[in-house]
N, CA, C and O atoms as CSV, one atom per row, in Angstrom:
chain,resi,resn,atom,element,x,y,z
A,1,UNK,N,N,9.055,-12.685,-7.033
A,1,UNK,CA,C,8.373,-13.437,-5.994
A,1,UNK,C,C,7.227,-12.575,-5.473
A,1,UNK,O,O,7.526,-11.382,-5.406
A,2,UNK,N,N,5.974,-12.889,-5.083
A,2,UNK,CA,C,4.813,-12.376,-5.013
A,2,UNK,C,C,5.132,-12.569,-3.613
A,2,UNK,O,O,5.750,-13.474,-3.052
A,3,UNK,N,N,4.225,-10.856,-2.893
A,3,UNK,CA,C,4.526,-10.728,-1.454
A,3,UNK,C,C,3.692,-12.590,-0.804
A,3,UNK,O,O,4.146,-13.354,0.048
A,4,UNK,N,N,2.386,-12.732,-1.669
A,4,UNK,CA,C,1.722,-13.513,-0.629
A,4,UNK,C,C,2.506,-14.989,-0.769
A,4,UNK,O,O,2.644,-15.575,0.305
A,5,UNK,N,N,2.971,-15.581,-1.811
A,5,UNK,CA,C,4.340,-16.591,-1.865
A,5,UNK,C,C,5.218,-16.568,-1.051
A,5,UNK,O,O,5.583,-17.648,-0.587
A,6,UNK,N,N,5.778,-15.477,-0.656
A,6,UNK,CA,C,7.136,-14.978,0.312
A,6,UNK,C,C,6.184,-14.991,1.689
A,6,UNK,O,O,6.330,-15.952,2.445
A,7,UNK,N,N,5.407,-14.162,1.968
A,7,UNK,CA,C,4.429,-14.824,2.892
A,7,UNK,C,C,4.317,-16.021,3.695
A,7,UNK,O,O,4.441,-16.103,4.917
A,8,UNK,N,N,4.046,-17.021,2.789
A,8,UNK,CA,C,3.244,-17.974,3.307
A,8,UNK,C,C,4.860,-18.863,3.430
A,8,UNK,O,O,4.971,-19.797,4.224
A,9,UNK,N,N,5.998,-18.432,2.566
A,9,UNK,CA,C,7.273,-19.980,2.798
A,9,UNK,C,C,7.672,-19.149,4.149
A,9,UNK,O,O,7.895,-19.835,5.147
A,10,UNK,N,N,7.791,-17.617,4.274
A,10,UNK,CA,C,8.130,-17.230,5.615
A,10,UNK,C,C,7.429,-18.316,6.783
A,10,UNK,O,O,8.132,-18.929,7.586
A,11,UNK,N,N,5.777,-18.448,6.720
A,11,UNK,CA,C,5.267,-19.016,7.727
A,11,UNK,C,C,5.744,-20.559,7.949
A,11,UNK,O,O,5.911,-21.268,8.941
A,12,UNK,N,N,5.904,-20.762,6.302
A,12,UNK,CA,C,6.484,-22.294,6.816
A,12,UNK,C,C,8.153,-22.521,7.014
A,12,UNK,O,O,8.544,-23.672,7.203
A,13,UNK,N,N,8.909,-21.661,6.980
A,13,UNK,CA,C,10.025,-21.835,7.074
A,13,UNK,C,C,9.990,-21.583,8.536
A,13,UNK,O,O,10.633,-22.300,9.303
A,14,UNK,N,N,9.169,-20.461,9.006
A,14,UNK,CA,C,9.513,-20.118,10.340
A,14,UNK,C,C,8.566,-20.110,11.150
A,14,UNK,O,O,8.325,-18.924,11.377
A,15,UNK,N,N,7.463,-21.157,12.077
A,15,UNK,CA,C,6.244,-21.245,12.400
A,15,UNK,C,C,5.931,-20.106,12.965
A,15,UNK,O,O,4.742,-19.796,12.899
A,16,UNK,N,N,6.901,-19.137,13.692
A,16,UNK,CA,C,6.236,-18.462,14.609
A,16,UNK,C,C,6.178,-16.953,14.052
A,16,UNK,O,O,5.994,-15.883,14.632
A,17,UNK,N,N,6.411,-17.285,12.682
A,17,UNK,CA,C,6.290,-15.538,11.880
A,17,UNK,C,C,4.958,-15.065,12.009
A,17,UNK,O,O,3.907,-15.668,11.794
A,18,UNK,N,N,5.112,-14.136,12.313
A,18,UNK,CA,C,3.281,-12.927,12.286
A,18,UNK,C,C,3.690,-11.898,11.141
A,18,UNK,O,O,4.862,-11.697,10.823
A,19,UNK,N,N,2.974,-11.488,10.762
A,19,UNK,CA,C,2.814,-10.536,9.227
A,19,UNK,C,C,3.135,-9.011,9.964
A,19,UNK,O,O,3.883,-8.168,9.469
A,20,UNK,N,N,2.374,-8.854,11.296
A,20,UNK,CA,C,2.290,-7.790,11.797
A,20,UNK,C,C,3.570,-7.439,12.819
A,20,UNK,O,O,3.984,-6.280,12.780
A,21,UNK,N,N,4.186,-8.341,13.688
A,21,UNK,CA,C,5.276,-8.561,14.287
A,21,UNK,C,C,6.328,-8.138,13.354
A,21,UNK,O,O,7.191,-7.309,13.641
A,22,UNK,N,N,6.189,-8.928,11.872
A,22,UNK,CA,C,8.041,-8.930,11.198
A,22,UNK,C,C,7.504,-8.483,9.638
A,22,UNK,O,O,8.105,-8.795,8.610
A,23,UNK,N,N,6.881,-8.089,9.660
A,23,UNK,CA,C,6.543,-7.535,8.449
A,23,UNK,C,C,7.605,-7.283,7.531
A,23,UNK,O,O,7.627,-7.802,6.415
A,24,UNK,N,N,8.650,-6.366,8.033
A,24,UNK,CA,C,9.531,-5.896,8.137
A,24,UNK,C,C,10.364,-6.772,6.866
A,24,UNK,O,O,10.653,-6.637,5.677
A,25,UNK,N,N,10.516,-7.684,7.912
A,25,UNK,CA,C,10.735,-9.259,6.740
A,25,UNK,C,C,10.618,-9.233,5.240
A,25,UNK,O,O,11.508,-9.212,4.390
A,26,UNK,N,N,9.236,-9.239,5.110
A,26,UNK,CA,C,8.538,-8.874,3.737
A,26,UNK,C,C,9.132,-8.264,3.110
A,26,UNK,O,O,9.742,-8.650,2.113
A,27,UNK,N,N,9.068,-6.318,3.883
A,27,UNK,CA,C,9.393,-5.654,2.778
A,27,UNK,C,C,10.917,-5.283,2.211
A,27,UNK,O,O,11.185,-4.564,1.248
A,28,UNK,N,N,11.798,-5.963,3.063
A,28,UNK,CA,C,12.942,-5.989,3.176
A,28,UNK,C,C,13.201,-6.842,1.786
A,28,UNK,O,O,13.738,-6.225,0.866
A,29,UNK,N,N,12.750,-8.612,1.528
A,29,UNK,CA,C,13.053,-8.992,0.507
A,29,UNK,C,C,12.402,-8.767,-0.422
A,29,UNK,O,O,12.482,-9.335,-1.510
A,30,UNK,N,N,11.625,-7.855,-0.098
A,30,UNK,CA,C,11.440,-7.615,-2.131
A,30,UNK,C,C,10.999,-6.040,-2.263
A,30,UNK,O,O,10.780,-5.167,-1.423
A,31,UNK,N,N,10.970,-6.069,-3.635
A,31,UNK,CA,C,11.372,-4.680,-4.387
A,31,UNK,C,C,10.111,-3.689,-4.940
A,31,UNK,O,O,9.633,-3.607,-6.072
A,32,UNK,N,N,9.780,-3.001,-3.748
A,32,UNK,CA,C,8.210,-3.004,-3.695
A,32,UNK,C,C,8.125,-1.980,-4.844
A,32,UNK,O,O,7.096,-2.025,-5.519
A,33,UNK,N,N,9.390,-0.738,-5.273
A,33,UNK,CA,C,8.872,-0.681,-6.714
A,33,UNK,C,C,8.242,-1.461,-7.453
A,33,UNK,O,O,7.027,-1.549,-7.633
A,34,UNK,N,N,9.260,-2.157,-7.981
A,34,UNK,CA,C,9.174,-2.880,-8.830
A,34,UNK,C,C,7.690,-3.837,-8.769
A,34,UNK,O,O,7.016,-3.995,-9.787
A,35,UNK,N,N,7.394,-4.290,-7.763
A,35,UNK,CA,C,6.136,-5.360,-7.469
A,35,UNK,C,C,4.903,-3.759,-7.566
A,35,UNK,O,O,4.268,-4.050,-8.580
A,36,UNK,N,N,4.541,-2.901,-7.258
A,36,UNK,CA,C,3.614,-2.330,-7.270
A,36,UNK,C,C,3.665,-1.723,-8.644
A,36,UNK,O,O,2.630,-1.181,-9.034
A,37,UNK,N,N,4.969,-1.735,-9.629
A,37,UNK,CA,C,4.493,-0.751,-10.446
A,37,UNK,C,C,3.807,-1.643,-11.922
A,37,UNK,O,O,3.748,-1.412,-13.130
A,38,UNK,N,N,3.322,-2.865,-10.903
A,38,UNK,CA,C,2.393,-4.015,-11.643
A,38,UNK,C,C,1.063,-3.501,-11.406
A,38,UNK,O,O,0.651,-3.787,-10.282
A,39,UNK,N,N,0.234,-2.804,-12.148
A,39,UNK,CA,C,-0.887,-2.651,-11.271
A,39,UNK,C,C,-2.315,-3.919,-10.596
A,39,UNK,O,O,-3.259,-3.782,-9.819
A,40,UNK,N,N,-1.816,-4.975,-11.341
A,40,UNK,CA,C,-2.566,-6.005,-10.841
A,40,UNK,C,C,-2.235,-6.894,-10.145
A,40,UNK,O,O,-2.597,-8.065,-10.262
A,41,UNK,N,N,-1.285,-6.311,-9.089
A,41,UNK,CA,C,-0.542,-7.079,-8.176
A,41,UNK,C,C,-1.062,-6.464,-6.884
A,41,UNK,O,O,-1.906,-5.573,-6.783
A,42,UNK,N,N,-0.405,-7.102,-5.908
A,42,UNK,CA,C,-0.401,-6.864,-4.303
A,42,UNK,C,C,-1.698,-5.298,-3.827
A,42,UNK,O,O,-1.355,-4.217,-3.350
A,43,UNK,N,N,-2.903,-5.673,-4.121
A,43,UNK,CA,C,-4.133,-4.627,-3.720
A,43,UNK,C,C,-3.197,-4.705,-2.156
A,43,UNK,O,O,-2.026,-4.337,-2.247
A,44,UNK,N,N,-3.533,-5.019,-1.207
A,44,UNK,CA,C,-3.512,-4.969,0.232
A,44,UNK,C,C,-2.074,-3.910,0.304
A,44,UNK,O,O,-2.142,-2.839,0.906
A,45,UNK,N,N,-0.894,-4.331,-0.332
A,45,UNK,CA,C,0.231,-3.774,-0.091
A,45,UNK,C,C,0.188,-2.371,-1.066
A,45,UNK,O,O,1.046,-1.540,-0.769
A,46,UNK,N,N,-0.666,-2.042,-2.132
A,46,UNK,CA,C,-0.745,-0.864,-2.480
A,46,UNK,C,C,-1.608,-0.203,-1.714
A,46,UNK,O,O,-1.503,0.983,-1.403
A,47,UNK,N,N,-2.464,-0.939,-1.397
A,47,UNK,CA,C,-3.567,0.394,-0.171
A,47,UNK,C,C,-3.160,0.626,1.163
A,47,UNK,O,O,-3.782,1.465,1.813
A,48,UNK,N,N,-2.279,0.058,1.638
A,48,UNK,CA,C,-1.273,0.413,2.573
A,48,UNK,C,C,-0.462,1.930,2.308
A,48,UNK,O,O,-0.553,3.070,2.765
A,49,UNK,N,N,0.395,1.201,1.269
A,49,UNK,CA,C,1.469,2.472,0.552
A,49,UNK,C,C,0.352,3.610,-0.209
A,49,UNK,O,O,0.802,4.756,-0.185
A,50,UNK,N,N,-0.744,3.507,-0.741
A,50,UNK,CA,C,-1.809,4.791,-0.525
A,50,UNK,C,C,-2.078,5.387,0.482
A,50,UNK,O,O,-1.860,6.596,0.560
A,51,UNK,N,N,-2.773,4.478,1.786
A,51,UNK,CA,C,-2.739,5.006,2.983
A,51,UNK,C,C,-1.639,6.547,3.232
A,51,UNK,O,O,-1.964,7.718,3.428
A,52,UNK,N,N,-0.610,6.055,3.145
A,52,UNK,CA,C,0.841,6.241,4.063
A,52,UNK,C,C,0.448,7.566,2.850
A,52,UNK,O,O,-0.496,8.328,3.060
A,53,UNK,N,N,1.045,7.642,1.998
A,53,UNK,CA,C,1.097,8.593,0.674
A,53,UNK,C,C,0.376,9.840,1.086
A,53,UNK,O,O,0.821,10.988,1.116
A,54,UNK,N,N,-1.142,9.286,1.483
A,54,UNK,CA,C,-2.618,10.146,1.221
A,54,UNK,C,C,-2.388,10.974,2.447
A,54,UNK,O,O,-2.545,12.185,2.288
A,55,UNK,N,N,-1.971,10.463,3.903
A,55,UNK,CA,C,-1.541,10.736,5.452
A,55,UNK,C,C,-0.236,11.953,5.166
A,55,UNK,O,O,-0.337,12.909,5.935
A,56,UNK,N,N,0.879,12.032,4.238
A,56,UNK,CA,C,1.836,12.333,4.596
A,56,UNK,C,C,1.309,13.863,3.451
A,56,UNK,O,O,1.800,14.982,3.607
A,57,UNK,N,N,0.503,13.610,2.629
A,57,UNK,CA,C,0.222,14.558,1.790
A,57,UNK,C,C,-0.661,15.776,2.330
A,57,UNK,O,O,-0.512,16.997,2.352
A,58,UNK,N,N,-1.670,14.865,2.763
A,58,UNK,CA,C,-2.696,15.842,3.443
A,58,UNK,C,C,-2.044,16.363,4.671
A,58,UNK,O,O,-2.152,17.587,4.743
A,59,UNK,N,N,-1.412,15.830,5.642
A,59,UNK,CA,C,-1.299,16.320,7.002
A,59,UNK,C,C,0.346,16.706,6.677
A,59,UNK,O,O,0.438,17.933,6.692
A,60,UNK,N,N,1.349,16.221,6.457
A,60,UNK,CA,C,2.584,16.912,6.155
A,60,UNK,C,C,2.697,17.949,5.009
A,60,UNK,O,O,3.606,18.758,5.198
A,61,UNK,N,N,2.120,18.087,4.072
A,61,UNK,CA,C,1.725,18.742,2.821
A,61,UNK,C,C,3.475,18.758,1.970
A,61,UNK,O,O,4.166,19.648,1.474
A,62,UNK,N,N,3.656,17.042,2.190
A,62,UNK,CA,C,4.658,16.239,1.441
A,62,UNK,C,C,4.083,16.340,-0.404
A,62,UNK,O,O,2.932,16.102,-0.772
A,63,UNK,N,N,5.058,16.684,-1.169
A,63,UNK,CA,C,4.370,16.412,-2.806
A,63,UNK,C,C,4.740,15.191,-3.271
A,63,UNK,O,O,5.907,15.185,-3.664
A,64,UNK,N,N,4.130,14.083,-3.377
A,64,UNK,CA,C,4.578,12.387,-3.170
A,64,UNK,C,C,4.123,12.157,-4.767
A,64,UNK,O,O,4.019,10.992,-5.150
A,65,UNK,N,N,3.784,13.513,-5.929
A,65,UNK,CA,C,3.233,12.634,-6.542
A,65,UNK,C,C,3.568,11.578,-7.550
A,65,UNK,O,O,2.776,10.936,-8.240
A,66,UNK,N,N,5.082,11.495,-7.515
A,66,UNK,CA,C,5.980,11.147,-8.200
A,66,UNK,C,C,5.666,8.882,-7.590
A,66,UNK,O,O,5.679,7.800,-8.176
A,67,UNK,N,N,5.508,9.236,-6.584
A,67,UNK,CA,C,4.759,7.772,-6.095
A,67,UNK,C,C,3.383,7.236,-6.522
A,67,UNK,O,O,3.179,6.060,-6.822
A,68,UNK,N,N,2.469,8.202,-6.520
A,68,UNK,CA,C,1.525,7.728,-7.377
A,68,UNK,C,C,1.880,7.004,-8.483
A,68,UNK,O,O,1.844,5.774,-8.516
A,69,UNK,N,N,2.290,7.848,-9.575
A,69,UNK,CA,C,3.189,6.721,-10.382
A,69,UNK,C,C,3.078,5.672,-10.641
A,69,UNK,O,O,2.343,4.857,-11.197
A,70,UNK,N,N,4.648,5.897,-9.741
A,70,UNK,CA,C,5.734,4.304,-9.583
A,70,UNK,C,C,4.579,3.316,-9.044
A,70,UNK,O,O,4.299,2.371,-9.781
A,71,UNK,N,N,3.802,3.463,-7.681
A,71,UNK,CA,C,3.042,1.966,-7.133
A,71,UNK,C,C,1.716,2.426,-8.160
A,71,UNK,O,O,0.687,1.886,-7.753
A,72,UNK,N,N,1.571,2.958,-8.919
A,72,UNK,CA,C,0.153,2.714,-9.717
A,72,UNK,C,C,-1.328,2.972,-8.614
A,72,UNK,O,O,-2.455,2.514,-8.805
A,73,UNK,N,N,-0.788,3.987,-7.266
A,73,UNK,CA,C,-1.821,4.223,-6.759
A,73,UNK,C,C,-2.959,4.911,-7.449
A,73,UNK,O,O,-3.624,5.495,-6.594
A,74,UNK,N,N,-3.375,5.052,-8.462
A,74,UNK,CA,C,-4.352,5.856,-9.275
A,74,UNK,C,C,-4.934,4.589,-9.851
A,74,UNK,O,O,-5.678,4.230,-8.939
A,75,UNK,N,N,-4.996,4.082,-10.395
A,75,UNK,CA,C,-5.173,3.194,-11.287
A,75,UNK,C,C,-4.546,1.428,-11.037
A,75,UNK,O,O,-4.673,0.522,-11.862
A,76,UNK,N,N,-3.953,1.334,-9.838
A,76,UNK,CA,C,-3.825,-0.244,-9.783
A,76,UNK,C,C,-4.712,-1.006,-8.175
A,76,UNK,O,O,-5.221,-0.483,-7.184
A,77,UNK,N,N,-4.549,-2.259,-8.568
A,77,UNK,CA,C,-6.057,-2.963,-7.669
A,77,UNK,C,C,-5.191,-2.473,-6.244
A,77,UNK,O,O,-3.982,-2.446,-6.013
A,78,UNK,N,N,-6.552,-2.051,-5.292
A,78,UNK,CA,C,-6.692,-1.881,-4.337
A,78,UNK,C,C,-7.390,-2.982,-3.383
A,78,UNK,O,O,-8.204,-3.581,-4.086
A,79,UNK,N,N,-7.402,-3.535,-1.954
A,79,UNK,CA,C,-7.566,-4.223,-0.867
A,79,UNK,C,C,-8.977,-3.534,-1.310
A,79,UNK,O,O,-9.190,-2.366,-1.636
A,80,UNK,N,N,-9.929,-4.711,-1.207
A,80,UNK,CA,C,-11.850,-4.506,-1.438
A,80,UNK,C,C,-12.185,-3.600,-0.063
A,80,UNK,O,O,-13.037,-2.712,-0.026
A,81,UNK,N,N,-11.207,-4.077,1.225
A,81,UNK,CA,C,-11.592,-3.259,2.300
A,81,UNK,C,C,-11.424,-1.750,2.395
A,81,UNK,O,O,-12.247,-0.857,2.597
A,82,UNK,N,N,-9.816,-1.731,2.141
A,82,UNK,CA,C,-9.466,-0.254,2.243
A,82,UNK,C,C,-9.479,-0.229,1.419
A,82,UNK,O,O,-10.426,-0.921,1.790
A,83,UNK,N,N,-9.428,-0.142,0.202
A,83,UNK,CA,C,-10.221,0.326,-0.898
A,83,UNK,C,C,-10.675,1.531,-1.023
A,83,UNK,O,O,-10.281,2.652,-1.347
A,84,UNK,N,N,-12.037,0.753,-0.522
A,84,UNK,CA,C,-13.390,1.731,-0.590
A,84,UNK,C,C,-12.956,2.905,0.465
A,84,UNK,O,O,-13.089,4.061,0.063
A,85,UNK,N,N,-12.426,2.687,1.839
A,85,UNK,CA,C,-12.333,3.814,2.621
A,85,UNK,C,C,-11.679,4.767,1.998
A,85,UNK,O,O,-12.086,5.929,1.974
A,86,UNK,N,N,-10.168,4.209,1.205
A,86,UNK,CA,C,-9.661,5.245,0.566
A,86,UNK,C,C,-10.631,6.025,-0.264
A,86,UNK,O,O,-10.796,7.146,0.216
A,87,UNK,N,N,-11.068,5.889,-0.945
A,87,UNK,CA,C,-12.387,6.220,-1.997
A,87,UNK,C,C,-12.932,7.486,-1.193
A,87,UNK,O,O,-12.686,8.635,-1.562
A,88,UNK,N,N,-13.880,7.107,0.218
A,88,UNK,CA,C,-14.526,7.753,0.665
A,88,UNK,C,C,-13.726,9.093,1.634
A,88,UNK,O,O,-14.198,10.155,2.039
A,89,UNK,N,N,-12.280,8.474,1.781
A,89,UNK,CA,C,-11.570,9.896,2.592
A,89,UNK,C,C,-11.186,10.839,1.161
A,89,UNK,O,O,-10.901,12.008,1.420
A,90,UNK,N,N,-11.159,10.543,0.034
A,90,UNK,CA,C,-10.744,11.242,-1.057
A,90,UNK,C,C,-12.042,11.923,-1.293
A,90,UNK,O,O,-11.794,13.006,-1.822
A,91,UNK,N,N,-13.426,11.743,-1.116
A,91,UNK,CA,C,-14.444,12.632,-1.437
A,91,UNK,C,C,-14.766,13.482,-0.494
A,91,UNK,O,O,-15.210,14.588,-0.802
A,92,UNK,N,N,-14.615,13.150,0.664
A,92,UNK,CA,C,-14.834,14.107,2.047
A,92,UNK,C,C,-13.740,15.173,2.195
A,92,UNK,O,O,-14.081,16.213,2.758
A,93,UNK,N,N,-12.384,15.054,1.740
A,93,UNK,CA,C,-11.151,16.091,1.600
A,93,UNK,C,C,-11.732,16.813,0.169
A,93,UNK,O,O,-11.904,18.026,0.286
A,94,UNK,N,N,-12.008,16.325,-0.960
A,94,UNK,CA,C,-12.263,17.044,-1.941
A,94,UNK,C,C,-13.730,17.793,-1.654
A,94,UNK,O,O,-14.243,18.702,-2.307
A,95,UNK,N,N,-14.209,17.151,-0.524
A,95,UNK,CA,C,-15.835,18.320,-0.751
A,95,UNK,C,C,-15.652,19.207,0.598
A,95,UNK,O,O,-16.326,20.216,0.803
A,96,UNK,N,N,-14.719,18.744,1.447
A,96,UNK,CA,C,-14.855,19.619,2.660
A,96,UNK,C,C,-14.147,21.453,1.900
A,96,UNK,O,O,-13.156,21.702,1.214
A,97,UNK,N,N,-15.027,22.169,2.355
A,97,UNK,CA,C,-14.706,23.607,2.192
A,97,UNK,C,C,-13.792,24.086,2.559
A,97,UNK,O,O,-13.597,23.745,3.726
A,98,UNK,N,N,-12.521,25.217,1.930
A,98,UNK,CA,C,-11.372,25.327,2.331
A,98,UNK,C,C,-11.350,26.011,3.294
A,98,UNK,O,O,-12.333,26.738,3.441
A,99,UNK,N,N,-10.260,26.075,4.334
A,99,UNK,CA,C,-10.396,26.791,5.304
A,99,UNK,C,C,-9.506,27.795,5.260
A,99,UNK,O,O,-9.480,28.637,6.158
């Protein structure tokens, strides 16, 4: 089942669902391995789980790269929005000078 399918019967099963409120919802029924390690699936929900990845790597100096991987963050479609930001925080960490 595709997150935005599960999505949208959530909204109609339940009028007053918000994405941002119960999200929760979402990721609870489904198997976000499994759905991300499609790489031409769910952009929005892999540039999320990049987000989170890129945050816990750089600032926790977590070794996640075993997730790259599995959700195909290297190589699978990314949200056109965050996207690109991801793009541009990956050239500003790779050119900023070490300290």
């Amino acid at each position: 089942m595709s997150v935005c399918f599960l999505e949208a019967e959530l909204k109609k099963r339940f009028p007053g669902f918000r994405e941002v409120e119960h999200g929760g919802m979402i990721l609870d029924a489904i198997d976000i391995k499994h759905v991300l390690s499609r790489p031409d699936t769910c952009a929005s929900l892999r540039s999320l789980f990049a987000w989170c990845v890129r945050a816990l790597e750089e600032y926790q100096g977590c070794d996640l790269s075993s997730l790259h991987d599995d959700f195909r963050l290297r190589d699978g479609l990314m949200s056109e929005i965050t996207g690109t930001q991801l793009e541009l925080i990956e050239r500003s960490v790779n050119e900023s000078p070490a300290s």
